[in-house]
VOGU-3710 file (C-alpha; in Angstrom, 3 decimals, decimal comma):
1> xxxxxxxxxx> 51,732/-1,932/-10,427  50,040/-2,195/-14,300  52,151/-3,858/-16,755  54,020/-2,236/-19,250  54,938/-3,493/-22,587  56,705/-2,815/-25,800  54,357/-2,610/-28,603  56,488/-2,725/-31,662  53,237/-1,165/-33,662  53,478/2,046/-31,700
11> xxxxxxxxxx> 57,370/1,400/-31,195  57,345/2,551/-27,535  56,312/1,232/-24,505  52,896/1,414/-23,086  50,865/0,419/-20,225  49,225/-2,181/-20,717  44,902/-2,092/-20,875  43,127/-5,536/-22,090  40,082/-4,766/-23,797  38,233/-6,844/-21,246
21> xxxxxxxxxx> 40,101/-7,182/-18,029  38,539/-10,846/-17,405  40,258/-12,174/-20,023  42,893/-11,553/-22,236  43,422/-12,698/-25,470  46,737/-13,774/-27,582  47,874/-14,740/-30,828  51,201/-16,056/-31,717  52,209/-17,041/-35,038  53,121/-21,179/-34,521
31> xxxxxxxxxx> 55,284/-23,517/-35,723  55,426/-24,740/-39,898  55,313/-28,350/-39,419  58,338/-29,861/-41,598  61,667/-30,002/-39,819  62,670/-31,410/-36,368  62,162/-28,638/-33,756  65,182/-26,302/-32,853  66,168/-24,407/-30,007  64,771/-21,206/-31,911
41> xxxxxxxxxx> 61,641/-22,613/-32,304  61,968/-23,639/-28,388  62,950/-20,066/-27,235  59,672/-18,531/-29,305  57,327/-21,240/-27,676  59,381/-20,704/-24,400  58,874/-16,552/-24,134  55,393/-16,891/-24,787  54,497/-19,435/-22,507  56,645/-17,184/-19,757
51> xxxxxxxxxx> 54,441/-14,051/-20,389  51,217/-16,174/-20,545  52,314/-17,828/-16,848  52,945/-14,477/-15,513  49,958/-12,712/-16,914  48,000/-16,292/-15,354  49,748/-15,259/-12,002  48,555/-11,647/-12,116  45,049/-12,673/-12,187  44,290/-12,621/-15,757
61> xxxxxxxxxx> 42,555/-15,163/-17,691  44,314/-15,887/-20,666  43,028/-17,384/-24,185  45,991/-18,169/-25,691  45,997/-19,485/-29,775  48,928/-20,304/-31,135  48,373/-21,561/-35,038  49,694/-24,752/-37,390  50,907/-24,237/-40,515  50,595/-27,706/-42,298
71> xxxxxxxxxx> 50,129/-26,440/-46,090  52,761/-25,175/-47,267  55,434/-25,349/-50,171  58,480/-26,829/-47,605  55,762/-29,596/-46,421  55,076/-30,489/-49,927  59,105/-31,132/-50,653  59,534/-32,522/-47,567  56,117/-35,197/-47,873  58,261/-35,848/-51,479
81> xxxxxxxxxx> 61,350/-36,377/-50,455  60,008/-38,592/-47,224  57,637/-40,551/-48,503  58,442/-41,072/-52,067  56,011/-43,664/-53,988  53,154/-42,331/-52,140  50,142/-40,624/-53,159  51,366/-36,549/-52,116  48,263/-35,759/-50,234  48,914/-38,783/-48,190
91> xxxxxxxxxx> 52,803/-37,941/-47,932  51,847/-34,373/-46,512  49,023/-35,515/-43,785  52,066/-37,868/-42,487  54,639/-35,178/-43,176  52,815/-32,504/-40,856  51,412/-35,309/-38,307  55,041/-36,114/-37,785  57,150/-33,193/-37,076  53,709/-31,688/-35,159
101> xxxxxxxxxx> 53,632/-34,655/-33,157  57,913/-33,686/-32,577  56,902/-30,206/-31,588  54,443/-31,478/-28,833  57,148/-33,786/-27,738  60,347/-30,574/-27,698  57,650/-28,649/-25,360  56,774/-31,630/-23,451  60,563/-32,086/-22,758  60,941/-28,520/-21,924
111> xxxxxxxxxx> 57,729/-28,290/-19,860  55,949/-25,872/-21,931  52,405/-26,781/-22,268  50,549/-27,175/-25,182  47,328/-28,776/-24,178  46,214/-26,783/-21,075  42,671/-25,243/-21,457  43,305/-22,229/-22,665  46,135/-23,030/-25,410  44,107/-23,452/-28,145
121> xxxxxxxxxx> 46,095/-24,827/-31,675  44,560/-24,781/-34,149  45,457/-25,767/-38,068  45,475/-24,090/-41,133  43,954/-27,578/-43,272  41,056/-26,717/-40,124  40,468/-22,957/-41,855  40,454/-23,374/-45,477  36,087/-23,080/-45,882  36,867/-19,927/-43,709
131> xxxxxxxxxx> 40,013/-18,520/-45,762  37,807/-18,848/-48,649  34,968/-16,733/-47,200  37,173/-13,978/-45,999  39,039/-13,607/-49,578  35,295/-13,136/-50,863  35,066/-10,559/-47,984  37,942/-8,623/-48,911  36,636/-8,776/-52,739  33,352/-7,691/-52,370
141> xxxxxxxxxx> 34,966/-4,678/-50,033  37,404/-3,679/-53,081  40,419/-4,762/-51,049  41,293/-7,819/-52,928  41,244/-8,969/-56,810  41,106/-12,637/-59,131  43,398/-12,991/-61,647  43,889/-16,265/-63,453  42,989/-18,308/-60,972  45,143/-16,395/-58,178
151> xxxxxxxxxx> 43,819/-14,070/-55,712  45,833/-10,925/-54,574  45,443/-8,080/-51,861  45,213/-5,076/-53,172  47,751/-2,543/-51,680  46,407/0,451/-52,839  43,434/0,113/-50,854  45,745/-0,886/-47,574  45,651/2,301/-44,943  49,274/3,048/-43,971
161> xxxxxxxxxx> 51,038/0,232/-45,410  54,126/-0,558/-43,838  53,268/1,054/-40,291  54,000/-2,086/-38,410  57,584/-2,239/-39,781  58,259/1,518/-40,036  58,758/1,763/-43,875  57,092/3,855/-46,750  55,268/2,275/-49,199  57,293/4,267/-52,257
171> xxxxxxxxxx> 60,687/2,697/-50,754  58,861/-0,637/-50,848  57,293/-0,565/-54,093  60,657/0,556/-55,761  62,352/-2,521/-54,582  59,465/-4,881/-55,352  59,010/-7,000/-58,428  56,758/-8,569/-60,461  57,350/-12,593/-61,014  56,503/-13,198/-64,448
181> xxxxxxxxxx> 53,884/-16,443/-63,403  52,518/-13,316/-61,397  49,367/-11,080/-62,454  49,607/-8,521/-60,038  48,341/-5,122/-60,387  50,903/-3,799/-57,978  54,390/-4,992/-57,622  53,711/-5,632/-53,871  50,043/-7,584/-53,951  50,706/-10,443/-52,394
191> xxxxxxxxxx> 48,992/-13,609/-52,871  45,803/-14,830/-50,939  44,993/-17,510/-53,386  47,487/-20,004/-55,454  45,584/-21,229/-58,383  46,644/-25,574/-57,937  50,068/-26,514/-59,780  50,009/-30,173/-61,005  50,346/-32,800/-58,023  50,024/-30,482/-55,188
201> xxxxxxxxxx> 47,142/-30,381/-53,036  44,371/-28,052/-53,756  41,106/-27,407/-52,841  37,801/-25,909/-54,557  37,014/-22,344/-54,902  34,842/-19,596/-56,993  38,870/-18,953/-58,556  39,317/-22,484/-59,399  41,219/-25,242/-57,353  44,227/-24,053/-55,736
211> xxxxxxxxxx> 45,115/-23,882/-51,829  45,558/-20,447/-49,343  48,688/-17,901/-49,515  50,470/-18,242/-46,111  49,560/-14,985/-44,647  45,675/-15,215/-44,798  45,634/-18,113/-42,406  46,789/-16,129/-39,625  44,147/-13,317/-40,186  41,445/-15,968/-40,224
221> xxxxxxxxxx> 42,279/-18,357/-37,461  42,988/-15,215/-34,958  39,747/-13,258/-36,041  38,030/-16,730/-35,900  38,637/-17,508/-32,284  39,337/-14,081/-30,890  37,047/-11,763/-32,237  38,130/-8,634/-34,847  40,097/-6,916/-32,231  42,239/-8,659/-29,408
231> xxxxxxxxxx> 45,220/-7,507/-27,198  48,038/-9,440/-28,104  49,733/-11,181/-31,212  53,482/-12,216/-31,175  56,091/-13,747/-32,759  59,525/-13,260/-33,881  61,278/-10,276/-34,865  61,782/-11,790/-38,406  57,949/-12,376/-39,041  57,451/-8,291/-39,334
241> xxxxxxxxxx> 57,938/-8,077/-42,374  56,052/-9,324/-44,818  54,265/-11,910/-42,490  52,928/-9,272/-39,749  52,543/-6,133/-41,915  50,413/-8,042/-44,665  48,151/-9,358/-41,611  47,470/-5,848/-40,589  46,612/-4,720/-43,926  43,911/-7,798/-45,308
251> xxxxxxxxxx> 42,538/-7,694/-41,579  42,032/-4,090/-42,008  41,272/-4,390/-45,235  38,256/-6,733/-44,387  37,512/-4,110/-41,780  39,039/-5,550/-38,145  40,436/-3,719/-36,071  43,076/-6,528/-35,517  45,636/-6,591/-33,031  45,894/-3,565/-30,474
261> xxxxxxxxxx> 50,017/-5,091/-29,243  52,598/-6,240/-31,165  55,565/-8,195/-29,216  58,297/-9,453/-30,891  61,395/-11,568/-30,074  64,743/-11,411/-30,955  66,296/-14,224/-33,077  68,665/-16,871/-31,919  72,262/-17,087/-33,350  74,658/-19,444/-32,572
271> xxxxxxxxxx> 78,685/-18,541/-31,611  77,366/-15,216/-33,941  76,043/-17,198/-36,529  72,721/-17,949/-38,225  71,869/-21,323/-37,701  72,136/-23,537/-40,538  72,608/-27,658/-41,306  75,063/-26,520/-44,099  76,742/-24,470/-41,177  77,297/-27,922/-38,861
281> xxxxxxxxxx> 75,382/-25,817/-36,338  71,783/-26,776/-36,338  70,689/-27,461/-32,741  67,710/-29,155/-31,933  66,194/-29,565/-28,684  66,528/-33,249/-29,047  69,988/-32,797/-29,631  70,406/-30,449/-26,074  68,252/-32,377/-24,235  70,443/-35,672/-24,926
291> xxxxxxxxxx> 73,888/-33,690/-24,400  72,579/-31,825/-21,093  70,206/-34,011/-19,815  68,195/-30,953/-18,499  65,713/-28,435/-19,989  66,022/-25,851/-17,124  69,631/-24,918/-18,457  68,047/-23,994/-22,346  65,694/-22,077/-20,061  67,872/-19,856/-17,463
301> xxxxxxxxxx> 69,870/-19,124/-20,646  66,818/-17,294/-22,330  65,878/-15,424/-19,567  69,226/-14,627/-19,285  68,657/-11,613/-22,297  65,151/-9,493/-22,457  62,944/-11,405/-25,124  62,976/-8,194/-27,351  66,550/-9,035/-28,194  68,975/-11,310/-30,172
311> xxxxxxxxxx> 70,423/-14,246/-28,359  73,490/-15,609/-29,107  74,327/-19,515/-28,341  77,710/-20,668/-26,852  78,785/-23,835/-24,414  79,953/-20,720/-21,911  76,639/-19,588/-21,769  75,089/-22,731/-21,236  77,785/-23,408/-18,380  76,596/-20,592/-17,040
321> xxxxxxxxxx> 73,239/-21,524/-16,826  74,157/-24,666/-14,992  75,657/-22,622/-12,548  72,433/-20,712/-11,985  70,492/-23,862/-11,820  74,059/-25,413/-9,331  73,091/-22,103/-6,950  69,192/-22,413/-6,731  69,486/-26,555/-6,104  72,251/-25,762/-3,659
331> xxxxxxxxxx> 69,844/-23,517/-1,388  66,564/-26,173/-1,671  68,583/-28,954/-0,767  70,448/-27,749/2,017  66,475/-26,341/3,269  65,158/-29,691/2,683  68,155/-31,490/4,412  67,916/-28,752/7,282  64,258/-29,509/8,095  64,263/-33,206/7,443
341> xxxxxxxxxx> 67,220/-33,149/10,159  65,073/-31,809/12,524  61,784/-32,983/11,951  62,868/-36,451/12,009  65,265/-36,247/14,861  63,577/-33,757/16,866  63,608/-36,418/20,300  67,133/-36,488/20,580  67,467/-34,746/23,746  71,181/-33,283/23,142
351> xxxxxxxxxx> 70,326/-31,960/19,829  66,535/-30,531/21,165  68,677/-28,604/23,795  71,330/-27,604/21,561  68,789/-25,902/19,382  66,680/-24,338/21,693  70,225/-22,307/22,295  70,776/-21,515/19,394  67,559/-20,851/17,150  66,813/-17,492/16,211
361> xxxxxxxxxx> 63,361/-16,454/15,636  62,214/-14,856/11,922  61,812/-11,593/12,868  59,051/-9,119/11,297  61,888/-7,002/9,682  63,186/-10,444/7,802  59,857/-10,905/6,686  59,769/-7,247/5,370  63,373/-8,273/3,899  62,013/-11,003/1,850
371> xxxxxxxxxx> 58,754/-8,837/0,604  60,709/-6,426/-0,487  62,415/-8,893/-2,679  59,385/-9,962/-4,315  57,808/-6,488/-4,933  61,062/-6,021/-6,781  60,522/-9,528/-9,102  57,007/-8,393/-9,892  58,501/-4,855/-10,838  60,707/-6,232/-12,995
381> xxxxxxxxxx> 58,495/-8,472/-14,451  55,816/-5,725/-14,842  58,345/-3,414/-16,714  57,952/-5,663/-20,329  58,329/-8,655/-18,806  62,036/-8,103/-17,860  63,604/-11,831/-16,782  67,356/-10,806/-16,485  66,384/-8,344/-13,705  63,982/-10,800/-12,159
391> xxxxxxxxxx> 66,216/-13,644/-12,018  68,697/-11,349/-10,356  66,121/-10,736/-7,444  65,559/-14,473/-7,258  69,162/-14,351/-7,056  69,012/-12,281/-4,142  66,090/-14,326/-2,852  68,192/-17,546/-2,666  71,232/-15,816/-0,742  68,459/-14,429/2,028
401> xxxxxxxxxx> 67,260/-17,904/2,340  70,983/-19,459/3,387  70,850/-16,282/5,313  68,260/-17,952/7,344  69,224/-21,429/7,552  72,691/-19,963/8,941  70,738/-18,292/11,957  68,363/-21,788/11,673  65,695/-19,466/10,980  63,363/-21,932/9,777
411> xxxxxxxxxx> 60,151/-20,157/9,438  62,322/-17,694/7,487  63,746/-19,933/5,005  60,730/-21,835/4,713  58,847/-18,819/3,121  61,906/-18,046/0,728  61,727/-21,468/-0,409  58,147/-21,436/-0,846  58,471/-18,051/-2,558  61,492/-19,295/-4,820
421> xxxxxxxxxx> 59,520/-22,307/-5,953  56,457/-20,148/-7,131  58,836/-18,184/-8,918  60,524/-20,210/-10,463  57,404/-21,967/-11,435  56,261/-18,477/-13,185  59,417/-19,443/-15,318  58,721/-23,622/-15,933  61,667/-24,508/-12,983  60,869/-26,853/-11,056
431> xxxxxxxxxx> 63,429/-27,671/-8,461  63,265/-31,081/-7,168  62,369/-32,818/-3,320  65,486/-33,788/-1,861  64,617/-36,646/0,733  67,232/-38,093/2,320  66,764/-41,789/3,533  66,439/-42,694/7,364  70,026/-44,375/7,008  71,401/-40,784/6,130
441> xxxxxxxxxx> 69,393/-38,501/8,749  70,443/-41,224/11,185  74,156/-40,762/10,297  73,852/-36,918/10,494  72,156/-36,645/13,704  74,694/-39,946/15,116  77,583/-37,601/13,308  76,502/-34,156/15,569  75,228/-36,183/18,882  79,164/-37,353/19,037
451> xxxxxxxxxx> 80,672/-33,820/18,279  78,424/-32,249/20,560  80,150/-35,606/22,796  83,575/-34,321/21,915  84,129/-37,547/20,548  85,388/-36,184/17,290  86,812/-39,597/16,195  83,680/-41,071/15,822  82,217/-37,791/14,488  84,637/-37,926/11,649
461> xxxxxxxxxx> 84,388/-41,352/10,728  80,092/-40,677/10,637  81,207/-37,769/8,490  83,182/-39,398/6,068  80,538/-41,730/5,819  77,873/-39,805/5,369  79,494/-38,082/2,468  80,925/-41,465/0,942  77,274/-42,731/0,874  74,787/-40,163/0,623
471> xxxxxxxxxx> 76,755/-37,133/-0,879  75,972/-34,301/2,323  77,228/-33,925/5,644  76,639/-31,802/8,582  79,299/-28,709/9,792  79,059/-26,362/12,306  79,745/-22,792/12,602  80,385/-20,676/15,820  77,626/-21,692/18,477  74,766/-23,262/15,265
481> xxxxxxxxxx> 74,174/-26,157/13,103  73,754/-25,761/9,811  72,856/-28,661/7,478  75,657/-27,173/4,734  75,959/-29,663/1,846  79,778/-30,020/1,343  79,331/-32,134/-2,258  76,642/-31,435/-4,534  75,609/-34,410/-7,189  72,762/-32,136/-9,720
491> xxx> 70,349/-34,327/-10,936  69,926/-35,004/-14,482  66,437/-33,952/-14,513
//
């Protein structure tokens, strides 16, 4: 099945159609390097990696960029107010080193990559030589103009202005204005150039010294490492306007075709709030990681709600994300506990005979069963990338598998769980091994050889014990064993 996806450009959804099926390329606009990392940020970094994996898993390679911002106005107040006494230049290098170096560490601790091959980062310091050439570009095509030391796009040259974000350019020009440090010819021109304020970083150029606007860097770095027309660029729903729609129109304007698909996020509130310090609601993913002690939870809450809209934040949510992650440990430990009591124990005569009586085979219609769940996550996934409805047949994956175990269909639940665990790798889960020590398989298999013995006294002293020291125990149901974990203990990671 081909992939559909939302393009906000064309503001319907379409299927899908790389421009060179070996490879796709992506753009998403990156992180500004000055604050500590919040669980916004992590939700942006989190969707794209998801639709990156799955688009990996589909058979595509991907070239994935995803840029730096480290000039900019809120790193130089930061670098000021951080690293007072220091020479500014110096103050912003450590200012952007450190909250970069916190970004790598929030994905880290959420298991999003960020150096695999084909995640490329690069930095706006990195591009300036290049910004520089492609203002001159836009100049010498008319699309662009110098004036006192600044450099503005020229939006009377821009083709459909304001298509990305669905508004006329007379609505926008009647609620733009002029600053009056500004020369612009047209109220929105926007800035490609700064001409260099006292004590702020600058750099030379045919304009004088001064340092890039923010929204040429994107233009440059993408066109740069993807070519003048790629498949993909992303970002947040916020970034549309101006960010996005002034990207279209110097990229155009320099003649690119630019991006072909637009995919944007929804934003992140929290209890129906922006989040804000000044609100006492700021949460970053240091902060969950300490208070939860586990990544997967910020996770199964995003792809709780399609990327493509707002998210709002609450401790019920969250609780009910444990509970997701509660159900899916539940199912691979009792599989790992199931086969480890067998595989282990297998020469106990009583218990080989036993199962021999009561194992059912995995028959081809379970099989079909289980396929038919997965054509259904790929579907869903297909259809814009749609995680609620996926996780909901992974949902219905887990329940077949304890389906299985009940009729100790091993082969059965053995491909759910390895079917669950690529899954759930498509998503960054990673469910853990559960080993249980000899000590505890012994007491299990000591625990059922005396029931099967009808010496339930010793049985249910072996079963106390076994849940005392090692958390599980073995039940039966009518005429089957089932390795059914009575008391879960969740790992904290």
């Amino acid at each position: 099945m081909p992939i559909s996806i939302y393009n906000s450009l064309t503001r319907k959804k379409e299927q899908f159609q790389p421009l060179n099926p070996q490879e796709i390329k992506i753009y998403v606009c990156g992180p500004t390097v000055y604050d500590l990392p919040h669980i916004g940020h992590a939700r942006s970094a989190y969707i794209f990696d998801v639709i990156r994996r799955y688009l990996v898993y589909k058979g595509y390679k991907v070239k994935f960029v995803r840029n730096v911002t480290d000039v900019d106005d809120k790193i130089i107040e930061k670098a000021r107010a951080e690293f007072k006494g220091e020479d500014l230049n110096t103050g912003i290098k450590k200012t952007a080193d450190k909250y970069l170096d916190l970004y790598h560490k929030a994905l880290l601790d959420l298991g999003i990559g960020n150096k695999a091959q084909d995640i490329l980062e690069p930095k706006a310091s990195e591009y300036i030589g290049r910004m520089i050439d492609f203002i001159k570009r836009l100049i010498d095509r008319g699309a662009a103009y110098a004036a006192g030391g600044d450099v503005y796009f020229n939006i009377a040259q821009a083709r459909n202005y304001g298509k990305l974000s669905n508004q006329s350019l007379d609505k926008l020009e009647a609620g733009a204005r002029v600053g009056p440090a500004e020369n612009k010819k047209n109220p929105l021109d926007f800035a490609l150039w700064k001409s260099a304020k006292e004590n702020e970083p600058s750099w030379e150029s045919p304009w004088g010294k001064g340092r890039p606007g923010w929204h040429i860097e994107c233009s440059v770095m993408s066109l740069d490492i993807l070519g003048e027309e790629f498949d993909i660029h992303g970002g947040g729903i916020d970034l549309i306007f101006p960010h996005h729609e002034n990207e279209i129109a110097q990229s155009e304007g320099a003649g690119c075709k630019f991006a072909r698909c637009w995919i944007h996020h929804g934003l992140l509130t929290i209890n129906g709030q922006k989040m804000a310090k000044s609100l006492g609601n700021f949460i970053t993913v240091e902060n969950f990681i300490e208070k939860y002690k586990n990544a997967d939870l910020l996770k199964l809450f995003f792809l709780s709600t399609h990327y493509s809209h707002p998210i709002d934040y609450t401790e019920e949510k969250i609780q009910e994300a444990a509970k997701c992650k509660d159900n899916f440990d539940m199912f691979f430990q009792k599989a790992s506990t199931w086969k480890q009591f067998w595989n282990h124990w297998y020469s106990k005569p009583e218990l080989v005979a036993l199962r021999n009586k009561t194992k059912t085979p995995f028959a081809e219609r379970d099989k079909v069963e289980v396929n038919r769940i997965l054509e259904k996550f790929e579907q869903a996934m297909d259809d814009d990338f749609n995680t609620p409805q996926a996780l909901g047949y992974l949902f219905g994956l887990r329940d077949l598998g304890l389906k299985f175990i009940s009729f100790d269909k091993e082969e059965g639940f053995s491909y759910v769980e390895l079917n669950l665990k690529k899954f759930l790798n498509l998503f960054g889960i990673l469910p853990l091994d559960y080993n249980l020590s000899e000590n505890g398989l012994k007491l299990c298999v000591d625990e059922e050889i005396a029931r099967i013995k009808k010496d339930y006294k010793t049985s249910d002293a072996l079963r106390e014990k076994a849940i005392c020291e090692h958390n599980f125990a073995i039940s039966n149901t009518a005429n089957n064993i089932t390795a059914n974990i009575v008391k879960i203990n969740i790992p904290d990671n």
